[in-house]
C-alpha positions as CSV (number, residue, x, y, z in Angstrom):
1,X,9.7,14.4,-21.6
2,X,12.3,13.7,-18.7
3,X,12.9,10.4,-17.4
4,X,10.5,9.8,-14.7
5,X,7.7,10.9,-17.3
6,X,8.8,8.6,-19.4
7,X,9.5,5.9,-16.5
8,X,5.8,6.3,-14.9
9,X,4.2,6.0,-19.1
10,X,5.9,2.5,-19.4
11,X,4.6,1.7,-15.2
12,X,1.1,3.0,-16.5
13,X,1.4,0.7,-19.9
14,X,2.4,-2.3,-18.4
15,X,-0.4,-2.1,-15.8
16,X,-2.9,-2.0,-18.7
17,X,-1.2,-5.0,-20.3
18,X,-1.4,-6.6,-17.4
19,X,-5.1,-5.8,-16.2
20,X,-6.1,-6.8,-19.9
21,X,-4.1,-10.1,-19.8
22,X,-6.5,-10.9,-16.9
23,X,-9.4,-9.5,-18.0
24,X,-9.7,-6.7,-16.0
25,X,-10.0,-3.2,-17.0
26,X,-6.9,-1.0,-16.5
27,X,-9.1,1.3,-14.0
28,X,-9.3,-1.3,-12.0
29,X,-5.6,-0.7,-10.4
30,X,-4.3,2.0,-8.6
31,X,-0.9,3.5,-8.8
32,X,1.0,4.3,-5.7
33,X,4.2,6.4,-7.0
34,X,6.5,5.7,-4.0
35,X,8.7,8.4,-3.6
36,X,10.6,7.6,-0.8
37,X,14.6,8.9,-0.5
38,X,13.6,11.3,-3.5
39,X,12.6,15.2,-2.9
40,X,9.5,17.1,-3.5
41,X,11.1,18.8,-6.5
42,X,11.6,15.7,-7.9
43,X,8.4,14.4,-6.8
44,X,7.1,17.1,-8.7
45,X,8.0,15.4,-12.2
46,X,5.7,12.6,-11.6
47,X,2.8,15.3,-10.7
48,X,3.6,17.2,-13.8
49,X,2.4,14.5,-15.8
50,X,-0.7,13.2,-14.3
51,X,0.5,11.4,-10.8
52,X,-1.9,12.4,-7.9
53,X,-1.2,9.1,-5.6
54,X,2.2,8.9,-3.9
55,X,3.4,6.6,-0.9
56,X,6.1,7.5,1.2
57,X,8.0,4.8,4.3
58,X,9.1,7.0,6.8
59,X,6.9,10.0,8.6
60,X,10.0,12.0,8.6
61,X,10.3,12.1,4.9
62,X,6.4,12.7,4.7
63,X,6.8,15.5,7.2
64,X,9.3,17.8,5.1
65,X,7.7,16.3,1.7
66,X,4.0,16.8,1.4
67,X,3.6,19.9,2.9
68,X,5.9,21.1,0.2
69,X,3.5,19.8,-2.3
70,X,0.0,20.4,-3.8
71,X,-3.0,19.9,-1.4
72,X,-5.1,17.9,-4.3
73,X,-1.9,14.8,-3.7
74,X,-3.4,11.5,-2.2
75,X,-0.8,10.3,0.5
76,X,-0.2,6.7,1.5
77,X,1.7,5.7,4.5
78,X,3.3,2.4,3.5
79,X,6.2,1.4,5.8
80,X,6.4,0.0,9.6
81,X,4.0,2.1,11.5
82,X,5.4,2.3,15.2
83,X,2.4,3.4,18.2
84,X,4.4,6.6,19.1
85,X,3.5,7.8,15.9
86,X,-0.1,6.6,14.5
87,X,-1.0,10.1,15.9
88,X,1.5,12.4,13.5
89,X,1.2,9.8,10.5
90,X,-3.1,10.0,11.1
91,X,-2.9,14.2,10.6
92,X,-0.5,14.0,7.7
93,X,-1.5,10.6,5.5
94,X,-5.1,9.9,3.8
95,X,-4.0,5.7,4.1
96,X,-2.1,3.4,6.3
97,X,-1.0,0.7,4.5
98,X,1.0,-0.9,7.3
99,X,-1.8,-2.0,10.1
100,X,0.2,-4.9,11.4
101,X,-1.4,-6.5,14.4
102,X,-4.4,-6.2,16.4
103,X,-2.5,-4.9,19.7
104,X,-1.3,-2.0,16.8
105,X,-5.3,-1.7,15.5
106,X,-6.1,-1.6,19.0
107,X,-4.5,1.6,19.3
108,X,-4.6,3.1,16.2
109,X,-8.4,3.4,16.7
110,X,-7.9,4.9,20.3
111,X,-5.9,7.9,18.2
112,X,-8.1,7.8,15.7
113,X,-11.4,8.4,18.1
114,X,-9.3,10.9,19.9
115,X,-8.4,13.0,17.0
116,X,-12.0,12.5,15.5
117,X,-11.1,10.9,12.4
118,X,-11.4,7.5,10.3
119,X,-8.8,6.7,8.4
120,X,-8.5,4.7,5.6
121,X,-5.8,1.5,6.4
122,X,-5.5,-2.1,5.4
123,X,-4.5,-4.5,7.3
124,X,-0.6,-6.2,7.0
125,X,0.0,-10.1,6.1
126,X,3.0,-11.5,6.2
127,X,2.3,-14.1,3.7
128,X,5.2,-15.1,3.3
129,X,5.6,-16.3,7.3
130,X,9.1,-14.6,7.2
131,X,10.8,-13.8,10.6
132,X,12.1,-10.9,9.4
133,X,8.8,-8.9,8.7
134,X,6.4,-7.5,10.4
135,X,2.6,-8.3,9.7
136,X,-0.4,-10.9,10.7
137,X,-0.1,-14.1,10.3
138,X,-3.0,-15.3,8.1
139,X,-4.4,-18.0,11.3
140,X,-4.1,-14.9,13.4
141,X,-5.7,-12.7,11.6
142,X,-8.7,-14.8,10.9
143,X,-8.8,-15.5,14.6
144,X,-9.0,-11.9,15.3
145,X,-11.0,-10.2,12.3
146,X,-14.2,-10.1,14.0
147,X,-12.6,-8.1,16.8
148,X,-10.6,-5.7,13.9
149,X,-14.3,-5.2,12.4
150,X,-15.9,-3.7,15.6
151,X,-12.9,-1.0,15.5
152,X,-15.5,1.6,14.4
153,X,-12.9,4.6,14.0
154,X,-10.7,3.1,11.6
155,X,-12.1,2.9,8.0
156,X,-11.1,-0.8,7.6
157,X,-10.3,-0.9,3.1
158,X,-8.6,-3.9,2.8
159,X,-5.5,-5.9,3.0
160,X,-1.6,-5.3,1.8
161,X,1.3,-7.8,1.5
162,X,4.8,-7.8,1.1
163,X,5.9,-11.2,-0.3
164,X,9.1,-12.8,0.1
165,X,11.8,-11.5,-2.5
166,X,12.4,-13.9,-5.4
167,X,14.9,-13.7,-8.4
168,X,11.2,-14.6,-10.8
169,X,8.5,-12.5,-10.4
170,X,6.3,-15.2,-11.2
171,X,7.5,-17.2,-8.5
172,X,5.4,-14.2,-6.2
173,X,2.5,-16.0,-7.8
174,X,1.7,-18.6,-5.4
175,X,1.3,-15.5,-2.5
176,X,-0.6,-13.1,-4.1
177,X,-2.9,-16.5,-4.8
178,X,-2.8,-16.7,-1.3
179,X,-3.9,-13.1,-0.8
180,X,-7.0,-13.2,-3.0
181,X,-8.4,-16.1,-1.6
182,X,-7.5,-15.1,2.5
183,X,-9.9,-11.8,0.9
184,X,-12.2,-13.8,-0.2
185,X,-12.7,-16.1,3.3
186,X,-12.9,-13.0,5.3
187,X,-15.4,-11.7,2.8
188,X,-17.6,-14.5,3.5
189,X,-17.2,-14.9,7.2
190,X,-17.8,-11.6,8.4
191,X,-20.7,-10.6,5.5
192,X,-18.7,-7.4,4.2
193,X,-16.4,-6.1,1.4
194,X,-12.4,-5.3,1.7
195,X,-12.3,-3.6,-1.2
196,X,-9.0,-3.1,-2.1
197,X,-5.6,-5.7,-2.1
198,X,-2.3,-3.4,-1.5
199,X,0.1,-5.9,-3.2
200,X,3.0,-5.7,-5.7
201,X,6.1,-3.6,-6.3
202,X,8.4,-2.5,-9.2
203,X,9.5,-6.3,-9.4
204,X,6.4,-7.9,-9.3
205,X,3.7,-5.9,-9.8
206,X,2.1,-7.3,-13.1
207,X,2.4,-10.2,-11.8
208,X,0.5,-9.2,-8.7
209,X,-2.2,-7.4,-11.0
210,X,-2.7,-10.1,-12.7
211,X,-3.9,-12.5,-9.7
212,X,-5.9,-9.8,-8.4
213,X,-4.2,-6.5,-6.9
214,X,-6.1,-3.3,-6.3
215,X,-3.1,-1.2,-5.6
216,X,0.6,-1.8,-6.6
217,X,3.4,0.0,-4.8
218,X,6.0,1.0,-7.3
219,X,8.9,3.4,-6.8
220,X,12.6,2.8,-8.3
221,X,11.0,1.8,-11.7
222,X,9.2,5.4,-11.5
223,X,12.2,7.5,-9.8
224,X,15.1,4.9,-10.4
225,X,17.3,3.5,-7.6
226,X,16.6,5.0,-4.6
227,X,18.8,8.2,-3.4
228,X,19.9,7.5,-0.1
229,X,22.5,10.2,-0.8
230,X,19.5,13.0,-0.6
């Protein structure tokens, strides 16, 4: 077995542990493989083994990557998602991850109408109310959910989070709290279901399944440190 077989068995073990330690059942959480900085061929190890969901950052990297790759591969768009290119990253991703304010969900559901398609996105909090990163803040976005909801070409899934970084994962804790219960508020506002919570990475993510997460974004404890050499 090579090393990212044997790095995405432990991933997969620990999100059982996890789920169970809550309660949960283990197919209750979703793996996103992200494989950004690495190549297809290496890519390729993960999919040898069972992997069928991979998120990648940039659309460049998406571009040369999964056409290279087999058609059956479920694609997640996960990093900063600027308007000149919602069109190329709607033809090329089955998610967004990244929807990060309405003027962007505005848009994104012009492209969307024009192209004749509904994609499946969440929306962005920045939970952590850091100036550095991009996202809604939570008053905002519960000021302008009802608006988001009449958005009828975008396939509105859920909500994703990247928390501020912290030396213990369970110091994360108190934002993905934050996270479920934001879901759970918009839930009972607006009378509908956001199934899924995009939140947790390879520091944090059983942490993050624990309190609730849907979806964990994990890539250097799949592929190791990134490769920005590639």
């Amino acid at each position: 077995m090579n090393e990212v077989a044997e790095n995405l068995a432990e991933v997969k073990e620990r999100m059982a542990i996890a789920a169970q330690s809550s309660g949960r059942g283990v197919d209750e959480v979703s793996l996103v493989a992200v494989s950004k900085t690495w190549p297809a061929e290496h890519v390729q190890q993960a999919v040898d083994v069972g992997q069928r969901v991979f998120g990648e950052n940039k659309l460049q990297e998406g571009q040369e990557k999964i056409p290279a790759m087999s058609d059956e591969l479920e694609w997640h768009f996960i990093g900063g998602l600027q308007r000149n290119k919602v069109r190329k990253v709607f033809g090329l991703f089955h998610w967004v991850h990244s929807i990060d304010s309405l003027k962007l969900a505005r848009y994104a559901n012009g492209v969307a109408a024009d192209m004749g398609i509904r994609p499946k996105v969440l929306l962005q909090v920045n939970i952590g109310r850091e100036l550095s990163k991009g996202g809604f803040e939570v008053d905002e976005l519960e000021e302008s959910f009802a608006e988001i909801l009449q958005l009828e070409h975008l396939d509105l899934r859920g909500l994703m989070c990247i928390p501020p970084a912290v030396e213990n994962p369970d110091d994360a804790r108190i934002y993905f709290k934050e996270m479920v219960a934001l879901r759970a508020r918009l839930q009972e506002r607006h009378g509908m279901k956001l199934p899924e919570l995009s939140m947790g990475m390879s520091g944090d993510f059983e942490v993050a399944i624990q309190e609730g997460a849907t979806m964990v974004r994990v890539g250097s404890s799949i592929f190791g440190a990134r490769n920005y050499s590639l």
